[in-house]
C-alpha positions in Angstrom: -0.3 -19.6 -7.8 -1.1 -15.8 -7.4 -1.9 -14.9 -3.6 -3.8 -11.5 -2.9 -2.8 -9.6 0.3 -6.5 -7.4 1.3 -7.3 -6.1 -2.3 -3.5 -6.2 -3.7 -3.0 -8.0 -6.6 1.0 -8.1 -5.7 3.6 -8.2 -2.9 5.3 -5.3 -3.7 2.3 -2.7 -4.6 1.5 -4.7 -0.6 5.0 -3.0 0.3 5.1 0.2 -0.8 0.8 0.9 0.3 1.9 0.2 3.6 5.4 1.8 3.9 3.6 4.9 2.7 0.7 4.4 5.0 3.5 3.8 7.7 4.9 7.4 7.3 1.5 9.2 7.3 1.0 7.2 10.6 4.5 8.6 11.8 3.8 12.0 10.7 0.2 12.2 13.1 -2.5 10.3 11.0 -4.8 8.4 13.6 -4.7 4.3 12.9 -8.0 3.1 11.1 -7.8 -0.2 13.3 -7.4 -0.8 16.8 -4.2 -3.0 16.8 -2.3 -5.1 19.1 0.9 -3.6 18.2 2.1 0.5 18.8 4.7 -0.2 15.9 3.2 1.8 13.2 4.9 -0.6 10.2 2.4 -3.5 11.5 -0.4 -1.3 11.8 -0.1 0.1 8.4 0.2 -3.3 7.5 -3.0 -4.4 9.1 -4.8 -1.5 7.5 -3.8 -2.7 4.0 -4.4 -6.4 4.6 -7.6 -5.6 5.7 -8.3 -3.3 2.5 -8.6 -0.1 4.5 -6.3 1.8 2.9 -7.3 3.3 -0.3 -5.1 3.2 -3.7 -5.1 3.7 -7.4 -3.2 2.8 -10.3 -3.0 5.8 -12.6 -2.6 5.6 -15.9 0.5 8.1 -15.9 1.8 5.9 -13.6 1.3 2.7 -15.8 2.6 4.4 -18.7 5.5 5.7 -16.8 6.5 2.1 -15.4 6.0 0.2 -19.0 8.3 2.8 -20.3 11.0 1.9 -17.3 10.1 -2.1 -17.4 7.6 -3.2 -19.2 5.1 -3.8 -15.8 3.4 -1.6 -13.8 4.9 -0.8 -10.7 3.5 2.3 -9.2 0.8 3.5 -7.4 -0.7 6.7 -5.6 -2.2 6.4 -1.8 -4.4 8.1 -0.5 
């Protein structure tokens, strides 16, 4: 059974989204949602679950991982 996290298709792309929306939170970015937590690893998460944070899958990028292992792995945040 496939589970969808927000609009991800997959835990990991979940993962990385938020760990890099985590560090643009860290370096000043002002949270999109008004959270119950300061930690800024579960408001990045929140953000993605809730499909707030914008990401694509580039073609380069699918490319790149097919090459590597056969599945697309990457993406770019925004």
């Amino acid at each position: 059974m496939k589970s969808k996290i927000g609009s991800i298709d997959s835990k990991f792309r979940y993962i990385i989204v938020a760990a890099r929306r985590t560090r643009q939170l860290q370096a000043g970015s002002k949270p999109m949602v008004t959270a119950s937590s300061r930690k800024f690893t579960r408001i990045a998460q929140e953000e993605v679950s809730c499909g707030l944070v914008k990401f694509e899958v580039t073609e380069e990028t699918k490319s790149a991982a097919k090459k590597r292992t056969g599945k697309e792995s990457k993406e770019k945040t925004h």
